[in-house]
Every structure is written in C-alpha cells, then in structure tokens.
Backbone as CSV, one residue per row, in Angstrom:
resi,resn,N_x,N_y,N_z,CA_x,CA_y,CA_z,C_x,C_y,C_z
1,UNK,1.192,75.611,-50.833,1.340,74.581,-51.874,0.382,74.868,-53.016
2,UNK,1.019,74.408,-54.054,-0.130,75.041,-55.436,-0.564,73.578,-55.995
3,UNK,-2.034,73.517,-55.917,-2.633,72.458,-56.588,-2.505,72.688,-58.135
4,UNK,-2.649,71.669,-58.349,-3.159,71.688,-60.118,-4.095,70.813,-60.288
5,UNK,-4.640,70.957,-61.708,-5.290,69.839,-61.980,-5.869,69.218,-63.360
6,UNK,-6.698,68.799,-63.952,-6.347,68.325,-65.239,-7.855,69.122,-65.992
7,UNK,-7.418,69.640,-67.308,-8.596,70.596,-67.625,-9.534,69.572,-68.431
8,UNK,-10.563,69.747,-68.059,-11.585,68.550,-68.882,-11.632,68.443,-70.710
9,UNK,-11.785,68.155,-70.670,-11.653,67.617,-72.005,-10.739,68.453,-72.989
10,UNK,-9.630,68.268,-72.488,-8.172,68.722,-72.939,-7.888,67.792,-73.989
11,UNK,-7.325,68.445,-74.998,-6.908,67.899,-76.267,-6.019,66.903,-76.144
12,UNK,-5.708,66.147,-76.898,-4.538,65.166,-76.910,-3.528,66.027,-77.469
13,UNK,-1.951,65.614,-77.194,-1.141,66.785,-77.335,-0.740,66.655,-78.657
14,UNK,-1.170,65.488,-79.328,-0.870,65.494,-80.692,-1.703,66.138,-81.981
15,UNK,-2.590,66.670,-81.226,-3.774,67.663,-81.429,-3.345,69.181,-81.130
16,UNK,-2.939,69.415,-80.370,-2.603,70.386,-79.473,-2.331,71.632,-80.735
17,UNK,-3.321,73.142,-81.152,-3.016,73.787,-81.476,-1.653,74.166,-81.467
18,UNK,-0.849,74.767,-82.727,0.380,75.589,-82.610,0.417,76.670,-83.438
19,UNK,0.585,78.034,-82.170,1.128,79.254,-82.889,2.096,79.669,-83.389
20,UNK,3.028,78.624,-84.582,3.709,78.549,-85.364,3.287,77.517,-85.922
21,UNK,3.599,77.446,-87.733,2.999,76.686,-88.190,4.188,74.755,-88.372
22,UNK,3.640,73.751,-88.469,4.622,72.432,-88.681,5.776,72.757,-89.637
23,UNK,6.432,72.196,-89.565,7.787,71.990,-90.001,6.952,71.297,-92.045
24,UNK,7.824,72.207,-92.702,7.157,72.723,-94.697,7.999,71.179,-94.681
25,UNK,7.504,70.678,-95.771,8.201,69.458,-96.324,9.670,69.648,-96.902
26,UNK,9.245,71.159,-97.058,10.766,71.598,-97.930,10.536,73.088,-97.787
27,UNK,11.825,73.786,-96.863,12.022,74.965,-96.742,13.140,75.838,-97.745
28,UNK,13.400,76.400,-97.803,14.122,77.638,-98.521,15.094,77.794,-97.668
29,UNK,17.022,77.134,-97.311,17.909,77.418,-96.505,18.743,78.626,-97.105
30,UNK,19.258,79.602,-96.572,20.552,80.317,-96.927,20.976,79.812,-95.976
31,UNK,22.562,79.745,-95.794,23.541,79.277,-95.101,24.930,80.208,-95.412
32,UNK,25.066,81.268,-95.218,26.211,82.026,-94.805,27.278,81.785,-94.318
33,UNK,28.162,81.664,-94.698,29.826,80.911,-94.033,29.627,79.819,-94.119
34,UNK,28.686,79.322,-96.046,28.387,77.976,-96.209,29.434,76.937,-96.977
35,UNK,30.534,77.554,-97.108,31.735,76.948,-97.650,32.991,76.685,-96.558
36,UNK,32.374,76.956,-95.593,33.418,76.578,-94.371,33.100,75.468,-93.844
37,UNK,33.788,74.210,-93.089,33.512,73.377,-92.721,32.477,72.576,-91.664
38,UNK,32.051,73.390,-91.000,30.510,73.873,-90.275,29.758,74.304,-91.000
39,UNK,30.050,75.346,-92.142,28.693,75.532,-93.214,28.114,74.445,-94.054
40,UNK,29.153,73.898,-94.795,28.835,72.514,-95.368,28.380,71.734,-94.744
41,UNK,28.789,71.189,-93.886,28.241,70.319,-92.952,26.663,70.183,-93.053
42,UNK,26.364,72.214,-92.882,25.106,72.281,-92.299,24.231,72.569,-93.804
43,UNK,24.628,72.423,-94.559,23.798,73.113,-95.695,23.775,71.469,-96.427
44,UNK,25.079,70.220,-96.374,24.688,68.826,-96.833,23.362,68.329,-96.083
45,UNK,23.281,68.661,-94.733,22.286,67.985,-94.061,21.185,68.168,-94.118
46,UNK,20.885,69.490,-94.416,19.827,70.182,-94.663,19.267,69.847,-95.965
47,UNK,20.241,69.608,-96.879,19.642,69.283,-98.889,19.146,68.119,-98.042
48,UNK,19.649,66.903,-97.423,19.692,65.767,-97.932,17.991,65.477,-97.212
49,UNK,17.989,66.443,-96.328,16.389,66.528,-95.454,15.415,66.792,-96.415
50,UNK,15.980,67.343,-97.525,14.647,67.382,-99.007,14.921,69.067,-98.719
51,UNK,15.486,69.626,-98.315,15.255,71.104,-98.049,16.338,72.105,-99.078
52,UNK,15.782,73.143,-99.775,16.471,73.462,-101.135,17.828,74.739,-100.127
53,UNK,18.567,74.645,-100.766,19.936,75.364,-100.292,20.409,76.229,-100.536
54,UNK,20.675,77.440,-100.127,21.497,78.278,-100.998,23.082,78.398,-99.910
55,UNK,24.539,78.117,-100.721,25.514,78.209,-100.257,25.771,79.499,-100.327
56,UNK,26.385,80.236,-99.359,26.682,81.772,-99.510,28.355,81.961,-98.765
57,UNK,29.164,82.344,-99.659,30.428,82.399,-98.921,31.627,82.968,-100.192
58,UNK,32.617,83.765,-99.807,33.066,84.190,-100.772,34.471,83.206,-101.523
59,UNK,34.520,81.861,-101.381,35.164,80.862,-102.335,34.227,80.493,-103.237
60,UNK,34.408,80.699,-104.524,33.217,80.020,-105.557,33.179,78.849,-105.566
61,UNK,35.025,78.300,-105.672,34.891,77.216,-106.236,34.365,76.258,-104.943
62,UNK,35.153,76.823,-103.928,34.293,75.685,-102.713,32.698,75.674,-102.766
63,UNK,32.582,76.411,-103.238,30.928,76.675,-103.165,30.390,75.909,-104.177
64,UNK,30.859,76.214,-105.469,30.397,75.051,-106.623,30.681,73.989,-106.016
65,UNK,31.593,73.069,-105.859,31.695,71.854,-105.641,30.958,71.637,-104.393
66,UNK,30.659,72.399,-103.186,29.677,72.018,-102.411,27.993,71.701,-103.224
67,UNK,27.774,72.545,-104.055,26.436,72.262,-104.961,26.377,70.529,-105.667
68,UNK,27.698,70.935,-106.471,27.576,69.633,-107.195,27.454,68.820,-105.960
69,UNK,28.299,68.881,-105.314,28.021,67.680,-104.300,26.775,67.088,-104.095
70,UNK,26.115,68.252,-103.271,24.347,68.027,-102.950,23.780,67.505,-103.829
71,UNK,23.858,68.298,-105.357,22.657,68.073,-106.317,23.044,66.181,-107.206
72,UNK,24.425,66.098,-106.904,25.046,64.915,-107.323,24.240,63.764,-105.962
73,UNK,24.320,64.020,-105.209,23.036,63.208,-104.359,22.081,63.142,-103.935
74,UNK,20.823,63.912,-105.182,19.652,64.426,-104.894,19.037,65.270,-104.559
75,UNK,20.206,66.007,-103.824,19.886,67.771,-103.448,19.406,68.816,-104.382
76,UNK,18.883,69.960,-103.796,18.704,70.892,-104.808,19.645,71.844,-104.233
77,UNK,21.041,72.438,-104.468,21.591,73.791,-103.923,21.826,74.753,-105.048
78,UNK,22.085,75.992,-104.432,22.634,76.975,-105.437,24.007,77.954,-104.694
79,UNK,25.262,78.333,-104.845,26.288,79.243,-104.795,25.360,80.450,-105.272
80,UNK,25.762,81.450,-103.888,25.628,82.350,-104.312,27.261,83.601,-103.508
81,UNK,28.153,84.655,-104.734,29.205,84.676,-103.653,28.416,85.591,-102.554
82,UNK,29.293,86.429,-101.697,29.058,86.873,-100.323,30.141,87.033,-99.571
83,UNK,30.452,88.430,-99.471,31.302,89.044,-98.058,30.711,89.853,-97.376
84,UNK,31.207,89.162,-95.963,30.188,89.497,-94.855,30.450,90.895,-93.877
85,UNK,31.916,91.223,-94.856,32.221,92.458,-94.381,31.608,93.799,-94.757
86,UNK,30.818,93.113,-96.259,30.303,94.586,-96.944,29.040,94.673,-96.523
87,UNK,28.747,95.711,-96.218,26.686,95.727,-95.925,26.367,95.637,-97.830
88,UNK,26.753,96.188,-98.513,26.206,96.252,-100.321,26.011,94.550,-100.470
89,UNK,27.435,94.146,-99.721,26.935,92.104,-100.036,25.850,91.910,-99.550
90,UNK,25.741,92.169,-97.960,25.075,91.653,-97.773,23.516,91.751,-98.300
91,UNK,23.060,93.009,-98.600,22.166,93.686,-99.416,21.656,92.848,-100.082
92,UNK,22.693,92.843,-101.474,22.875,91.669,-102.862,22.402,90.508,-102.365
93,UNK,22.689,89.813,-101.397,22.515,88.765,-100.594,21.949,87.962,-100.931
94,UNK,20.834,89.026,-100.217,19.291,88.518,-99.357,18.615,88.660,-100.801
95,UNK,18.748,89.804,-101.055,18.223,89.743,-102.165,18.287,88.777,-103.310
96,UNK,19.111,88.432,-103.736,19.815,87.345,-104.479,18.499,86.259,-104.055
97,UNK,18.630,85.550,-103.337,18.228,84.538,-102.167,16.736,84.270,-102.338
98,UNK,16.202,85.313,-101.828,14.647,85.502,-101.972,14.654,85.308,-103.387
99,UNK,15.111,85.287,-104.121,14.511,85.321,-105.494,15.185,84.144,-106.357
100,UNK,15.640,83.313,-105.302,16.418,82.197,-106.133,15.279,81.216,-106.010
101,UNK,14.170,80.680,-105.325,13.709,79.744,-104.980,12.017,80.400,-105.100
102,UNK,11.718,80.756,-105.812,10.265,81.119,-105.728,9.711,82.385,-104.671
103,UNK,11.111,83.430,-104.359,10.367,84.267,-103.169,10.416,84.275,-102.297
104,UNK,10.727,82.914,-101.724,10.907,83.004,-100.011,11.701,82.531,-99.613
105,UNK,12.321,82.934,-98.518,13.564,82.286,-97.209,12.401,82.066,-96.071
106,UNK,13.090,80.502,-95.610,12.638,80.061,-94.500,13.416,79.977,-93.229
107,UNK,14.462,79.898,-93.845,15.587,79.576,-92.842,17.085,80.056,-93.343
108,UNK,17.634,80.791,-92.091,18.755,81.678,-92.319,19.812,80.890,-91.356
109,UNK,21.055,80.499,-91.925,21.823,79.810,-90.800,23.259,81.223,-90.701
110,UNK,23.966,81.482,-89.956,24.398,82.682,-89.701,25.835,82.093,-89.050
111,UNK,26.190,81.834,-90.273,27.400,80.969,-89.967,28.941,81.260,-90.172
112,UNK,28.911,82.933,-90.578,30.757,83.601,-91.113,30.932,83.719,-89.600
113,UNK,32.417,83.811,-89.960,32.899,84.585,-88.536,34.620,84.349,-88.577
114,UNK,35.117,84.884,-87.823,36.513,84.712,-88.101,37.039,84.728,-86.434
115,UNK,38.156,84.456,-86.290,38.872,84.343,-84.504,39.645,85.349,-84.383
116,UNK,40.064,85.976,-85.598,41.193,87.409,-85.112,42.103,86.812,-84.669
117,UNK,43.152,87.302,-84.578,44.500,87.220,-84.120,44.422,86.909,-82.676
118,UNK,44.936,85.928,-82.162,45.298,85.353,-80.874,46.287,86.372,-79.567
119,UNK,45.372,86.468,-78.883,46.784,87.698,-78.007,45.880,88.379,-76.981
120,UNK,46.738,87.888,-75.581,46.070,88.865,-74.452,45.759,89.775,-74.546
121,UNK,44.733,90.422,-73.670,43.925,91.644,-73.918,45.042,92.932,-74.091
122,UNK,46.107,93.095,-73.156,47.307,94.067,-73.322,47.693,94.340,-74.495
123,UNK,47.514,93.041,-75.334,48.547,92.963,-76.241,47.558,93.148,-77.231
124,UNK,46.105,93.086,-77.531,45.103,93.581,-78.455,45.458,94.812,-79.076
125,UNK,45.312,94.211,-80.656,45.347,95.930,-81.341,44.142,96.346,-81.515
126,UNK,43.579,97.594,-81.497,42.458,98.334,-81.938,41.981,97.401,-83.157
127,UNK,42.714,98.006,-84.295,42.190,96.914,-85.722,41.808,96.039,-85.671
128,UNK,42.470,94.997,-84.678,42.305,93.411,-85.201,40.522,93.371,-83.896
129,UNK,40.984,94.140,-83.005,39.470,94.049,-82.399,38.350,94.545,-82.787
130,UNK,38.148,95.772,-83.858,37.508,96.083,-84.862,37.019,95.029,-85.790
131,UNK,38.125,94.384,-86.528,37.925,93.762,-87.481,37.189,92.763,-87.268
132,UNK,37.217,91.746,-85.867,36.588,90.791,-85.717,34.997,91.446,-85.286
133,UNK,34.958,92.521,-84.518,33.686,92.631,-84.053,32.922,92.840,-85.667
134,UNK,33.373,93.881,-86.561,32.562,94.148,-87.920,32.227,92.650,-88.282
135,UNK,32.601,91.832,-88.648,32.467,90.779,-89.669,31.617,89.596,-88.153
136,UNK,31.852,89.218,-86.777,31.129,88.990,-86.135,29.642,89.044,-85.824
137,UNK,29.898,90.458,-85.291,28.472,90.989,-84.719,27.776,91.993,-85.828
138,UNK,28.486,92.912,-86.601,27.442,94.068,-87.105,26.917,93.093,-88.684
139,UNK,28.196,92.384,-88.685,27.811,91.782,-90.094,27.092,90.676,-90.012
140,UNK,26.732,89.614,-88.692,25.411,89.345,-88.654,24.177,89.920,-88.393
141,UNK,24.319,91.494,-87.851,23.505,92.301,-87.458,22.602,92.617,-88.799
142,UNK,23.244,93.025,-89.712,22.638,93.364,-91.229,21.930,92.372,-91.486
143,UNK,22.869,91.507,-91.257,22.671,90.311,-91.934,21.053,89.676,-91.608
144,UNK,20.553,89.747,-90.270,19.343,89.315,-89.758,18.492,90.550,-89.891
145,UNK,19.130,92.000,-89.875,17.766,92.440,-90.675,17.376,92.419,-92.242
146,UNK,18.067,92.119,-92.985,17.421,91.833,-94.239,16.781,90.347,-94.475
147,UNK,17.423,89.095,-93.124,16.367,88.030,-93.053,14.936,88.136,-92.376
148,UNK,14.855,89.349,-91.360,13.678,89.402,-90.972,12.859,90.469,-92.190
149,UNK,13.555,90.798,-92.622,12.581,91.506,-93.747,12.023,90.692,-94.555
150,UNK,12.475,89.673,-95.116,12.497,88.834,-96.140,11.339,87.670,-95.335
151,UNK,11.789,87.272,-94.158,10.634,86.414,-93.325,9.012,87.132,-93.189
152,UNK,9.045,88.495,-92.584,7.836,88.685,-92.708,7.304,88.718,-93.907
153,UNK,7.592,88.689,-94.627,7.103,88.864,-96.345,6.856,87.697,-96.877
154,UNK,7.189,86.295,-96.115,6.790,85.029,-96.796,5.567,85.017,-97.127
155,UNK,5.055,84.382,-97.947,3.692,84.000,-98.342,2.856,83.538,-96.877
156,UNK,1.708,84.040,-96.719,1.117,83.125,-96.143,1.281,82.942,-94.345
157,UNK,2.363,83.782,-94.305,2.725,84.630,-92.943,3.557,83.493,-92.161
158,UNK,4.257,82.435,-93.093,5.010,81.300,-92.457,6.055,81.728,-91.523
159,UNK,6.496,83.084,-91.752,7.741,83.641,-90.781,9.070,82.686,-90.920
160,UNK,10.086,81.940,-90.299,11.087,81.507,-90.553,11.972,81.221,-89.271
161,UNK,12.969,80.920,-89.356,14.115,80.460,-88.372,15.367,81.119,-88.545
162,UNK,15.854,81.956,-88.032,17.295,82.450,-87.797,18.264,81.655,-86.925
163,UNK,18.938,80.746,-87.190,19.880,80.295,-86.684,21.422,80.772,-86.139
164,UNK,21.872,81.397,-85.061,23.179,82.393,-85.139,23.966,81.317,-84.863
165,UNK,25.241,81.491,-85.269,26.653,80.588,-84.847,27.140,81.477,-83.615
166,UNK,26.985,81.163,-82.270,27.560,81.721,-81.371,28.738,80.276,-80.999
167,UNK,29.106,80.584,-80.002,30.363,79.739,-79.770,30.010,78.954,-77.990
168,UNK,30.993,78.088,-77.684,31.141,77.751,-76.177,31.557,78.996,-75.581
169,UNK,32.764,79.701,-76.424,33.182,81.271,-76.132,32.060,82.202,-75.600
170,UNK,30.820,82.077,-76.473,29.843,83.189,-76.352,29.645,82.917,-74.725
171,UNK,30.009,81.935,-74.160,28.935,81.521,-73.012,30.556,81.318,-71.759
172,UNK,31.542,80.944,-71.961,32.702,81.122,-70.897,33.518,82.185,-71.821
173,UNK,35.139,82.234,-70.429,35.336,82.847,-71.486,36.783,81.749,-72.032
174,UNK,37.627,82.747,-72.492,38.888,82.020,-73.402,40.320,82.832,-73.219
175,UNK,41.252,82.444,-73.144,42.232,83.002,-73.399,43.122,83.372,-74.386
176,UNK,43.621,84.419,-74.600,43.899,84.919,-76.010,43.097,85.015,-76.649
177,UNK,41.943,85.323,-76.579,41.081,85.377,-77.963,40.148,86.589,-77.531
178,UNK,40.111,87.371,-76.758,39.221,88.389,-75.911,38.275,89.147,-76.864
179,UNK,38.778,89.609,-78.338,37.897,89.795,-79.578,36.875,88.878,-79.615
180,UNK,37.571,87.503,-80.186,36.080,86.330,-80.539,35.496,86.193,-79.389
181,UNK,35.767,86.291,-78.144,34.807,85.811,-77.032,34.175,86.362,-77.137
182,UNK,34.741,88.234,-76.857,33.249,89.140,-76.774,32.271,89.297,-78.074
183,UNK,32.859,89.105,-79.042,32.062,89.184,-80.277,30.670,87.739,-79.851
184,UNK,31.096,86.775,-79.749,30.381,85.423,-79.478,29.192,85.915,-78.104
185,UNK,29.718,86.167,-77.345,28.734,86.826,-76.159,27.663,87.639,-77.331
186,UNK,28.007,88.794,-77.517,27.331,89.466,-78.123,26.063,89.041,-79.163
187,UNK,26.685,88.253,-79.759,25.767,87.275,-80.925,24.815,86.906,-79.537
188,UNK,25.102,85.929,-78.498,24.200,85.467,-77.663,23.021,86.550,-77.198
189,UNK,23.081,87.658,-76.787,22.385,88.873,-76.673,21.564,89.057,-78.074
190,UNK,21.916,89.718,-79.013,21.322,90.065,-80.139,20.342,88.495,-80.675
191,UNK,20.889,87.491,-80.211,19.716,85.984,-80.493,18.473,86.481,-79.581
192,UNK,18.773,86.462,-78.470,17.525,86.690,-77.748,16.533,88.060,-77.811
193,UNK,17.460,89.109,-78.252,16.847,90.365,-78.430,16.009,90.153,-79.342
194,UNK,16.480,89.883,-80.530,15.586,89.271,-81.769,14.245,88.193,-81.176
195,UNK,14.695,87.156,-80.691,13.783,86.300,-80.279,12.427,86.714,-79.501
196,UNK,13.163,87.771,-78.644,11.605,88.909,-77.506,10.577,89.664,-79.153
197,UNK,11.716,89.764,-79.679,10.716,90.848,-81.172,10.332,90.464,-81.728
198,UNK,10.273,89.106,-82.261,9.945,88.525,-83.770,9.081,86.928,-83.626
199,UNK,9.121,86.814,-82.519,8.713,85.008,-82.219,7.452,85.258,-81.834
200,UNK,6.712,86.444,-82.183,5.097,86.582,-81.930,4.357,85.798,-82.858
201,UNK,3.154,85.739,-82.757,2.217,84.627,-83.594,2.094,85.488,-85.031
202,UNK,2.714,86.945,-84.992,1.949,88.153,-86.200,3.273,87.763,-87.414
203,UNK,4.454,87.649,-86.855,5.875,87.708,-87.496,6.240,86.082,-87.663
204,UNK,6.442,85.587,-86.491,6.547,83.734,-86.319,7.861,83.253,-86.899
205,UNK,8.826,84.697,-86.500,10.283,84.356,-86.830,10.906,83.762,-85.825
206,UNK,11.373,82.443,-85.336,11.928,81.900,-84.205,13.723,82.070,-84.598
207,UNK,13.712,82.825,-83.648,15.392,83.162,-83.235,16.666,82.229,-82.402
208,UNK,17.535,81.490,-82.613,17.916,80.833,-81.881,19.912,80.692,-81.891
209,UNK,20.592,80.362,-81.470,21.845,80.190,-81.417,22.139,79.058,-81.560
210,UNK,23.082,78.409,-81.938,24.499,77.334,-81.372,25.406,77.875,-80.811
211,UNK,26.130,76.875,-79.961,27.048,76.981,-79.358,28.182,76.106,-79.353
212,UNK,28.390,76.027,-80.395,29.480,74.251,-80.154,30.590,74.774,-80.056
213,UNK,31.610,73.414,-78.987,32.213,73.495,-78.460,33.785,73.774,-79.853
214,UNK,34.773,73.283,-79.468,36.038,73.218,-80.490,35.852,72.441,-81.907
215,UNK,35.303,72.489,-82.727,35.254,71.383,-83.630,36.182,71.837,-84.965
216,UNK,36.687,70.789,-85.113,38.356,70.638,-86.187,37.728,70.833,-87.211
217,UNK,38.136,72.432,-87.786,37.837,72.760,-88.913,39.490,73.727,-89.367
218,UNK,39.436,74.086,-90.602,40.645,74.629,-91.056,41.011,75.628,-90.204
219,UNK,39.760,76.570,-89.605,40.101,77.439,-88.582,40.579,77.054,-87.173
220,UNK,40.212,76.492,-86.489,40.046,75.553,-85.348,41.450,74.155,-85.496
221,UNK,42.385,74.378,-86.767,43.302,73.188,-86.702,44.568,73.356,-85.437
222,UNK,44.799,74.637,-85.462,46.314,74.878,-84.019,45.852,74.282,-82.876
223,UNK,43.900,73.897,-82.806,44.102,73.565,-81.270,44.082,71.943,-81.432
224,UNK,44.005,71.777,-82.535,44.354,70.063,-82.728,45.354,69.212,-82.596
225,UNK,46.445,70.238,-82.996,47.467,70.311,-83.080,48.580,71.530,-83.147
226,UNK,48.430,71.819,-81.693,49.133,73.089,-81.087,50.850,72.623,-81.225
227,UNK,51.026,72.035,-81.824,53.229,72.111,-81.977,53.496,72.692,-82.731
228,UNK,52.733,73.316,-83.543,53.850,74.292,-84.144,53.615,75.590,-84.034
229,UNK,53.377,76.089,-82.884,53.220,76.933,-82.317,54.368,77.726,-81.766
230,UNK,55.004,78.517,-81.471,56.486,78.816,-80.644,55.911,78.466,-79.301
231,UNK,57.192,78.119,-78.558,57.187,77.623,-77.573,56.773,78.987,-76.472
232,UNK,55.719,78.700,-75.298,55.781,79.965,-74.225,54.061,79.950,-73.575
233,UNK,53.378,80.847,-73.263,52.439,80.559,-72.521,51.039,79.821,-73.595
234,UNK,50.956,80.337,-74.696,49.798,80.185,-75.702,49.855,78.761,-76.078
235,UNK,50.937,78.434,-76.221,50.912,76.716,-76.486,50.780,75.443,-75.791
236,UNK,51.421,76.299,-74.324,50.889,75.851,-73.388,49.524,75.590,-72.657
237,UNK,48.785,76.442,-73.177,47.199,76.700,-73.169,46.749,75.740,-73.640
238,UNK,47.131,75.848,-75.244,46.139,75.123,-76.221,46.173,73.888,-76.355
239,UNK,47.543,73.584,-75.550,47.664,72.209,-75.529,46.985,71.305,-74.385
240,UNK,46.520,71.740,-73.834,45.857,71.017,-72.667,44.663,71.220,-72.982
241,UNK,43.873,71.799,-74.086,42.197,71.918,-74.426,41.744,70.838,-73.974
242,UNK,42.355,69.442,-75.082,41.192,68.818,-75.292,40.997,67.633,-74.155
243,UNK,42.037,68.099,-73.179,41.812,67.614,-72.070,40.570,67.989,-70.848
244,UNK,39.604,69.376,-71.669,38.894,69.759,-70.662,37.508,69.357,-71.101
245,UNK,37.700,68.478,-72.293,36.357,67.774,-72.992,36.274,66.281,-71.900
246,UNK,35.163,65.776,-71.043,34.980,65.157,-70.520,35.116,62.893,-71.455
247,UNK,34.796,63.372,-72.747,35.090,62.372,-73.735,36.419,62.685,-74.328
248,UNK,37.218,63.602,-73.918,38.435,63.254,-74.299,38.666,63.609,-75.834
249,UNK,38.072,64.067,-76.531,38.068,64.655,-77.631,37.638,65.766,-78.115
250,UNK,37.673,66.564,-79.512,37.121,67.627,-79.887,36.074,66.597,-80.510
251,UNK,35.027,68.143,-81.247,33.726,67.453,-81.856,33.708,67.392,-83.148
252,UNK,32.902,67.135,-83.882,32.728,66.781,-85.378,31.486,67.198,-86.182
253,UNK,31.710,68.171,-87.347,31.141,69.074,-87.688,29.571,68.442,-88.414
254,UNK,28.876,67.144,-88.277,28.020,66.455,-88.443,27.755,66.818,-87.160
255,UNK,28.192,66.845,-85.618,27.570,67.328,-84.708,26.623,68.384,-84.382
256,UNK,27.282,69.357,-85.330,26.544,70.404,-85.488,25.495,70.730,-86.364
257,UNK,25.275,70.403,-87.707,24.857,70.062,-88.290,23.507,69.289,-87.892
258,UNK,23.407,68.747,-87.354,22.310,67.808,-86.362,22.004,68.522,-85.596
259,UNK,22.764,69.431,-84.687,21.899,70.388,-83.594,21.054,71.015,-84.645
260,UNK,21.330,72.189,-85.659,20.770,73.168,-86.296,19.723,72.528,-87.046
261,UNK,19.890,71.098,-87.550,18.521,70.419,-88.135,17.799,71.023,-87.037
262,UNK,17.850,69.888,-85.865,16.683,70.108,-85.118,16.245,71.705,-84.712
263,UNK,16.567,72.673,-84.878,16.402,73.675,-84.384,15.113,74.222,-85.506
264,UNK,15.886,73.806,-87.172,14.874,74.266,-88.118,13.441,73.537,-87.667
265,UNK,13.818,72.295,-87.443,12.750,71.235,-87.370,11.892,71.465,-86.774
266,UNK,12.103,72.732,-85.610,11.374,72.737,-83.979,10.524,74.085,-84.350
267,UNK,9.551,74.198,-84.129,8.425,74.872,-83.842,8.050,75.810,-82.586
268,UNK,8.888,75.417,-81.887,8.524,76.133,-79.958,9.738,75.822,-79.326
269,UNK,10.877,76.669,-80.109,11.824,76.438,-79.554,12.509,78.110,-80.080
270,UNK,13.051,78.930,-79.582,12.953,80.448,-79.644,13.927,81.104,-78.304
271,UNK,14.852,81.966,-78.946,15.660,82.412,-77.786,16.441,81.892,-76.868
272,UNK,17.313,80.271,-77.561,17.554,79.974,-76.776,19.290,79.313,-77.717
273,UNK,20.288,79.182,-76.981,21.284,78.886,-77.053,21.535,77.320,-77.053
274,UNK,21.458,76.691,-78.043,22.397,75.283,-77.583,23.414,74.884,-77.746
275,UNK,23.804,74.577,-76.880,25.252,73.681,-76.810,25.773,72.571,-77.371
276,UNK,26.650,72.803,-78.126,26.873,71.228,-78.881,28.434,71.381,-78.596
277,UNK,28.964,70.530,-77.414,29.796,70.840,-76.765,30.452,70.113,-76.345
278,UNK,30.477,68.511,-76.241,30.739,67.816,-75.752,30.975,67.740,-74.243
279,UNK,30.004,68.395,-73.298,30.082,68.236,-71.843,31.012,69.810,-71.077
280,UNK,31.449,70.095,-72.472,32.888,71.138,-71.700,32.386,71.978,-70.814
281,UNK,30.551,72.521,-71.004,30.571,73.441,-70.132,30.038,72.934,-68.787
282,UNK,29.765,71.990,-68.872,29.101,70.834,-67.334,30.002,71.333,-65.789
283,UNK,31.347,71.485,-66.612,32.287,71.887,-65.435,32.276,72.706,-64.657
C-alpha cells in the first residue's frame, strides 16, 4: 500500500506556480476552415471573448461578412484568403497572420478538411484517397509547422495553442468514408506527436484535438437528412445515425466552439483529444 501525505507548507493551489504562462486578456486567433460552419462558430466565440481573429478560408465573401459580423459586435477580425491544398498558401498564410496583429499568433485552430467521396474501401479510388489525405493530414502538417515556427518566436516566450479538428471518426471507425476516418486517426497521432515536442516549459506550445461528434453543417447535411440519397445499403446506414446519439440528436456548432474556447483558455491541458460528441462514443 502507498502512503501519502501532505507537504508542509504547500502553497494554496491558487498560488500554485505554472509552467505555462495564464490565459493573455487577448490572444492573436488564426482559424483555418474559418468560413465553414464550425470555423465561424469558432472564430465568433473567440472575438466575442475580447480575442482578435483572423478568418482564413478560400470564400472571401463568406469571410468578409464573417468579419463584419464580429467587428459589427465589437470584435476585432480580419479575412485573410487560404487553400489548404497549396503549401505556397499555406506559406503566405502564416505569414500573412503574424504580421496582421503586431507579430504574434497565439492560437492556431486547424479547422479545413473535406469527407471525400463516400464508398467502401473496394470501391475507393486512389485519387479521391489522395485527395482527402493531402488537404487532411499533410495540409495540416505544414500547416502546424509554420504555427510552431511562428509560436516559438512570440515575444516573451508565450508559446501558443494548436488546436486540430480531428473527428468522432479519428477515434471509431465509419462506413463509407475509409479516407476521412483514416485521415482523422492520423490528425489524432500527429496532435500528440506534436504535444511530446513542443509542450516543454522552453517552447510552451500546448497541442490538442477535437473530436465532435456529427454536427449539421453544409458538409455534414445528407446525414440530416439522408432521402435523397438512392435507395440501397449507404442510406440505409445514414439513416439510422442519429439514432446512435444517446440524446437523440446531432450536435450544434456553438458546441464546439465552447469545447475549443476552453482548450485556448486551459493552461495544463496538452495532447489530448476531446470529445464533443454527444455520448456517441460511451457505447
């Protein structure tokens, strides 16, 4: 049996040294796949926290009107475009970015991604499994080394938060979708790989994932409403989803949005995947 016991004159924990520094009154966001309905989400919540924005996604105009939006309710954002297929974008990016706000990125949310074409593994083409892994995995791959470049270089050695969009996918798997699953796994790996390298007290880049479950976005609408689908095994699938959510519903992209606050918010929280899922994976 292992005793413990209480160390004498131990700090109060609200005292309690931290080798990362408190949460800035106002950080520096990029938000990548910030004109998609999970990006917005996450880049409104973030202005409205006092925290300055940069939208990154290749619709302008969604992107302008996401700004006006923010700055029309106190926010500070900026559009910047971005395809996540080119490494030269992504390049432009970061660069762009760092130099929109005084120099520094604090926080990177890692939010493109696409589902590829739907279709048993047999029936997978080379291309379309290519295509999703490039713009998935290598194109967040770039993508987080020009944010960890940009993090160690903050002033003052503040380091930053990488946020990845992994999926419920990353973590079970799915049918018909054998591209996005493994791409989503993968993201889960490369979070933590990052997280062993960079979450030291010298760098103080904290690495972390989401995972949310189905949430009704333009991409995500067939499983909302799987009828117009042709009739045969795939519709049959998709139609019984949201029966495997324990509340009986899909989720809502303020759900998420609220996980990834808290993630910026958190200080000693590193390498780790959360679920915003509504129960699905409990099963």
């Amino acid at each position: 049996m292992v005793a413990f016991q209480l160390i004498p004159n131990q700090q109060p924990l609200n005292n309690t040294p931290h080798s990362h520094p408190l949460p800035m009154a106002s950080k520096v966001c990029l938000i990548i796949g910030g004109t998609g309905g999970l990006g917005r989400a996450c880049a409104e919540d973030l202005a409205s926290k006092g925290h300055k924005v940069i939208v990154a996604g290749r619709n302008k105009s969604k992107g302008d009107a996401i700004v006006q939006t923010i700055k029309a309710a106190g926010g500070e954002a900026t559009f910047l475009p971005f395809d996540i297929s080119s490494p030269d974008s992504i390049t432009q990016l970061h660069k762009d970015a760092v130099a929109t706000y005084g120099g520094r990125l604090d926080v990177a949310v890692n939010g493109a991604g696409i589902t590829g074409d739907f279709a048993k593994i047999a029936d997978m083409t080379p291309s379309n499994f290519s295509l999703v892994w490039q713009v998935n995995v290598t194109g967040v791959m770039l993508s987080m080394q020009c944010q960890i470049h940009a993090m160690r270089a903050n002033p003052g050695g503040s380091g930053g938060h990488i946020i990845n969009f992994s999926s419920i996918f990353g973590l079970h798997g799915c049918q018909f979708g054998s591209a996005y699953v493994a791409s989503k796994h993968a993201l889960v790996g490369l979070t933590k790989a990052a997280a062993l390298e960079y979450s030291n007290p010298r760098d103080n880049i904290l690495v972390n994932a989401v995972a949310p479950g189905v949430i009704i976005t333009e991409m995500t609408a067939v499983l909302d409403d799987p009828s117009g689908l042709p009739e045969g095994e795939m519709k049959e699938y998709m139609s019984g989803f949201k029966a495997l959510y324990p509340q009986g519903r899909f989720g809502k992209v303020e759900d998420v949005a609220r996980g990834v606050n808290y993630l910026v918010e958190s200080d000693w929280v590193t390498g780790t995947v959360l679920e915003i899922e509504g129960g699905y994976g409990a099963a």
